[in-house]
TORZADO-720343 format. One line per field, with one value per residue: residue in one letter; x, y, z of N, C-alpha, C, O, CB in turn. Coordinates in steps of 0.2 Angstrom, whole numbers, plus 5000, padded with zeros to 4 digits. Glycine has a CB too. Example, Ala and Ser with C-alpha at 12.3 -4.5 7.8 and 13.67 -1.06 7.14 Angstrom:
residues 2
res = [A  S]
npx = [5066  5064]
npy = [4972  4989]
npz = [5039  5035]
capx = [5062  5068]
capy = [4978  4995]
capz = [5039  5036]
cpx = [5066  5064]
cpy = [4984  5000]
cpz = [5039  5039]
opx = [5071  5067]
opy = [4983  5006]
opz = [5042  5040]
cbpx = [5057  5070]
cbpy = [4978  4997]
cbpz = [5045  5029]
end
This chain:
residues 104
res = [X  X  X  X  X  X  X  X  X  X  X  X  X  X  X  X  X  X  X  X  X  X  X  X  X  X  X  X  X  X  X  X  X  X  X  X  X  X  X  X  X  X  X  X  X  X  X  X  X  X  X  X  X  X  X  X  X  X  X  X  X  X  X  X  X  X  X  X  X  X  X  X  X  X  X  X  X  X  X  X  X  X  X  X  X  X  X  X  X  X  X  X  X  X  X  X  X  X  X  X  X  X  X  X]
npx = [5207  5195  5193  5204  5199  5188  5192  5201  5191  5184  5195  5196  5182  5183  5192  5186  5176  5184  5191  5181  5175  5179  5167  5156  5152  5146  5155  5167  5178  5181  5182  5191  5201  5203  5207  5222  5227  5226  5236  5247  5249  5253  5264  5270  5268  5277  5290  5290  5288  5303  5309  5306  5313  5325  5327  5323  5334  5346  5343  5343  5356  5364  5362  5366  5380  5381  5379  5390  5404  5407  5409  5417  5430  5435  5445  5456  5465  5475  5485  5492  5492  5495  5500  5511  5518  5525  5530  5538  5546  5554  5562  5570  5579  5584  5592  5602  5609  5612  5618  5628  5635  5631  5620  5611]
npy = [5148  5153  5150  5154  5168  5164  5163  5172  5182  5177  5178  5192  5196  5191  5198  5210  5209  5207  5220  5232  5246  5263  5272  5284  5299  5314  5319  5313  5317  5328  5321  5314  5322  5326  5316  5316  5327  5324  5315  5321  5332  5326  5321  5334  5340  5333  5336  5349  5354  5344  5357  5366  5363  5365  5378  5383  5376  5383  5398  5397  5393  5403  5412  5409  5410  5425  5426  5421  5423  5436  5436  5428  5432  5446  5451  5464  5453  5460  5474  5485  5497  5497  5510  5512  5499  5501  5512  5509  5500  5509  5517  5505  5506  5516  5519  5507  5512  5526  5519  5509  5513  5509  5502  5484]
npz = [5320  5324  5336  5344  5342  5352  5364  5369  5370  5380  5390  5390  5393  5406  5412  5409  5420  5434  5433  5436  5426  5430  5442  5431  5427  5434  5443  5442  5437  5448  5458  5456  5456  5469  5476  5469  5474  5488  5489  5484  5494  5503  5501  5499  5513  5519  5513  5516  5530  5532  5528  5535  5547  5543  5542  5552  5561  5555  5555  5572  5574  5568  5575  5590  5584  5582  5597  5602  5598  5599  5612  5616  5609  5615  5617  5605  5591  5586  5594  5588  5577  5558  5556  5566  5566  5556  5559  5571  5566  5557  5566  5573  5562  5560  5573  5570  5561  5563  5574  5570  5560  5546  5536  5537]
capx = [5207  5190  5195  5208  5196  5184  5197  5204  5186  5183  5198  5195  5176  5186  5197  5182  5173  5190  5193  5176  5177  5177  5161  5157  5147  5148  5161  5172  5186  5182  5185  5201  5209  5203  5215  5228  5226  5228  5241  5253  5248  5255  5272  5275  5269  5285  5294  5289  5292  5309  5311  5304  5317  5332  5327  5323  5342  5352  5343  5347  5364  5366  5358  5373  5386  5382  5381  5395  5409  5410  5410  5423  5435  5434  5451  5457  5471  5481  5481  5496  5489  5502  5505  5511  5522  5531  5536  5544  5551  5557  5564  5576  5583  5588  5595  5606  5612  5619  5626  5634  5636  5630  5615  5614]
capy = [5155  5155  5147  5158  5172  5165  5161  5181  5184  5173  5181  5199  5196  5189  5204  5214  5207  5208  5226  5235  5253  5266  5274  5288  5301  5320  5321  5309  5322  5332  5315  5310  5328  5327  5309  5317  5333  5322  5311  5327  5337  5322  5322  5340  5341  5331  5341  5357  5350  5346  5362  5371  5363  5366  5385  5384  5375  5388  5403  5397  5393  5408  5419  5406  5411  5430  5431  5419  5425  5442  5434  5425  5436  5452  5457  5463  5452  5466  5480  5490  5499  5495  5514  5509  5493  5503  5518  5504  5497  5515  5520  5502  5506  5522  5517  5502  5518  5530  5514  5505  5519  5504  5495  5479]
capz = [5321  5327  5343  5348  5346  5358  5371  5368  5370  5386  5393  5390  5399  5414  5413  5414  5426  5439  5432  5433  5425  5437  5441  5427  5430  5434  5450  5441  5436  5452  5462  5453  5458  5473  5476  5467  5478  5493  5489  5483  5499  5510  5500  5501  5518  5522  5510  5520  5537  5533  5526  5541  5552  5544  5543  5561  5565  5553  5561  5577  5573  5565  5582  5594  5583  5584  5603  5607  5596  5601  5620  5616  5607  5618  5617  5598  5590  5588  5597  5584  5569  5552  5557  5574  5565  5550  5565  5575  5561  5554  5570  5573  5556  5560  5575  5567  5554  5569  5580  5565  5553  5538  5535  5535]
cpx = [5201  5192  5201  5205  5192  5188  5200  5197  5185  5189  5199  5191  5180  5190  5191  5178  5180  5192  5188  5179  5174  5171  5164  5153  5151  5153  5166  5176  5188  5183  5191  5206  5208  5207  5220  5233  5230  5234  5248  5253  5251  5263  5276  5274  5276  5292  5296  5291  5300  5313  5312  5311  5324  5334  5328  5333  5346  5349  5346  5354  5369  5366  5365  5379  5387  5383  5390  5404  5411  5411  5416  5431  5434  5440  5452  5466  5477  5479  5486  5492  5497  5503  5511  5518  5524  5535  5539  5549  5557  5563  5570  5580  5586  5592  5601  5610  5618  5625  5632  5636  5635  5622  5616  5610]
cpy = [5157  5153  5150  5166  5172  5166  5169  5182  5182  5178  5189  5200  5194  5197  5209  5214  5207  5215  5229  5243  5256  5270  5282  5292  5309  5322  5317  5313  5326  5329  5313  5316  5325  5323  5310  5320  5329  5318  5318  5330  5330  5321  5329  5342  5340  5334  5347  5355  5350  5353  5368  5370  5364  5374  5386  5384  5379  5394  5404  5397  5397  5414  5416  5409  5419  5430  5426  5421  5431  5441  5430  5428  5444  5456  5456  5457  5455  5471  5484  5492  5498  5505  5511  5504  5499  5509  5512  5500  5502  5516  5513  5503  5513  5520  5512  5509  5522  5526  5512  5508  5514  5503  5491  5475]
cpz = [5326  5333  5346  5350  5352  5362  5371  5370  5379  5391  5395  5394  5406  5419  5418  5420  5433  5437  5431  5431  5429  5433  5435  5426  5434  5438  5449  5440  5443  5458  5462  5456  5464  5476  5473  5470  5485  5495  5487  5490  5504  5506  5501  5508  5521  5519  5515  5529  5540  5532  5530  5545  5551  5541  5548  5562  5562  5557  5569  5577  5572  5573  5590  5591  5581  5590  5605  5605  5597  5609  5620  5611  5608  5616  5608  5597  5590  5590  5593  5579  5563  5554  5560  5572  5561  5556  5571  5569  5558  5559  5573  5567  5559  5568  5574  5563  5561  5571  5574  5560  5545  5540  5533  5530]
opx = [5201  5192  5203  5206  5193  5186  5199  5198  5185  5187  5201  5193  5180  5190  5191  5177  5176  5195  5188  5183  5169  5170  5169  5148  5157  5157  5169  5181  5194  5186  5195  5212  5212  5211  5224  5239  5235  5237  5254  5258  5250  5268  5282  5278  5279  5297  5302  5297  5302  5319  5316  5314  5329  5339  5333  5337  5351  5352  5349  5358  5375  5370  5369  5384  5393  5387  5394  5409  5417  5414  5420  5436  5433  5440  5450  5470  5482  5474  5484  5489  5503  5509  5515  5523  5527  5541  5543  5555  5563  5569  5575  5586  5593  5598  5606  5616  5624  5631  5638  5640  5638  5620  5620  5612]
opy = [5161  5158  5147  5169  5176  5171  5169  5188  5187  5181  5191  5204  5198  5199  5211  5218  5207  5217  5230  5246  5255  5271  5285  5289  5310  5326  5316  5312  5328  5332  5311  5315  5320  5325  5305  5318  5332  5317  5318  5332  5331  5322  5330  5346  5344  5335  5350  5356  5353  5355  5372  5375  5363  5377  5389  5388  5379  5395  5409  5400  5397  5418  5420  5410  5421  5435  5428  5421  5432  5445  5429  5425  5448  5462  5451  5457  5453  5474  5490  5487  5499  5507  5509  5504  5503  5509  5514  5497  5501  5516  5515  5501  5513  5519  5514  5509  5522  5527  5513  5506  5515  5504  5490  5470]
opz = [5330  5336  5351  5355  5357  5365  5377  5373  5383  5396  5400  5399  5411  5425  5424  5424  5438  5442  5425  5435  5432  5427  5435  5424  5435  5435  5454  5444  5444  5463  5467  5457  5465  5479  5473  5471  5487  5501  5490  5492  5510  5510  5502  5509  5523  5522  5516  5531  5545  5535  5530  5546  5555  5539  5550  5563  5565  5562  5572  5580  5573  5575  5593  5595  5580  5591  5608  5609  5597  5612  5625  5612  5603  5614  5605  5602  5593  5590  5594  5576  5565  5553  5557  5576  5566  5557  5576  5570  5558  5557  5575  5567  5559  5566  5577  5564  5562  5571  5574  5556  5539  5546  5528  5527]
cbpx = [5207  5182  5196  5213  5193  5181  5204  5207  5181  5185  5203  5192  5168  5194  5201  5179  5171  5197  5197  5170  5175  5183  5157  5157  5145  5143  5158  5170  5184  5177  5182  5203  5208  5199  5214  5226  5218  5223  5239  5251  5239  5249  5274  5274  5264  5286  5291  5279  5291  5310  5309  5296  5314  5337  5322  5317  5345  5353  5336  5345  5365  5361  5344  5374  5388  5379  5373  5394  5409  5406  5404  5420  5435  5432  5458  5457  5471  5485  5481  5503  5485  5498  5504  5503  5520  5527  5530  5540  5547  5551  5557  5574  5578  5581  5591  5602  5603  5616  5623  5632  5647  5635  5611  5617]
cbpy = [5159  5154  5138  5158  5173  5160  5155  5185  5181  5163  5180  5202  5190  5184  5209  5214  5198  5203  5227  5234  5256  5270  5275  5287  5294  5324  5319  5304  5329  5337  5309  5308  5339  5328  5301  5321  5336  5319  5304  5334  5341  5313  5319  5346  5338  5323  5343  5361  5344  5343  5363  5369  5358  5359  5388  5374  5367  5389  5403  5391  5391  5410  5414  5398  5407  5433  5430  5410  5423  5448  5430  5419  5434  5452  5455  5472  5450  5468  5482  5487  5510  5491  5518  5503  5485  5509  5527  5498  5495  5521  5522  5495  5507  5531  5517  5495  5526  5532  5502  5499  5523  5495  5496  5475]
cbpz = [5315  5325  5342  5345  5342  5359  5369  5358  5363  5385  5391  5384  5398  5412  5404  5412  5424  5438  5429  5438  5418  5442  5451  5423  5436  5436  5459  5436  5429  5453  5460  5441  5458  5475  5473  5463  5478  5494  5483  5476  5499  5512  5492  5496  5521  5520  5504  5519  5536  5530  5522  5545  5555  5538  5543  5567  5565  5544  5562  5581  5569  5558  5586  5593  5578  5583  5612  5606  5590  5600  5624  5614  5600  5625  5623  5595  5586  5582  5605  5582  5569  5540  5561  5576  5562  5540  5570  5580  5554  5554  5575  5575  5549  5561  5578  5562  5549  5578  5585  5563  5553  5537  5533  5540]
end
């Protein structure tokens, strides 16, 4: 058993020795944000970036499809109001009634 301690022991100092503890010491917490800080601020850079530009390309998109669509549909679909339709509608009915004395 004592000989596996050592060997657990020998291997630990190894460890340590290849994994020194980091430095410790007053600026140690205000150090570690600050590589926190730097490494977040480079993933949302790219985040915001993207974000920026698919503001940009709907704005624009939006600004193309106000001027072009009233330049392209100047005249109206209809020019009758549903007045307009039921008194032509009204007015062949009555006509069919006089000629043919029925409706059909």
């Amino acid at each position: 058993m004592d000989r596996m301690n050592d060997k657990l022991d020998a291997l630990f100092g190894e460890y340590r020795s290849a994994c020194p503890d980091p430095d410790s010491g007053a600026d140690f917490m205000p150090r570690l944000w600050q590589k926190i800080e730097s490494r977040r601020v480079e993933n949302t850079s790219w985040f915001r970036r993207m974000a920026q530009v698919c503001v940009m390309a709907t704005i624009t998109l939006t600004l193309l499809i106000m001027v072009l669509i009233p330049r392209i549909q100047r005249e109206p679909v209809y020019s009758a109001t549903y007045v307009d339709v039921l008194d032509a509608a009204q007015s062949v009915d009555s006509v069919d009634v006089l000629v043919g004395g029925d409706i059909q």
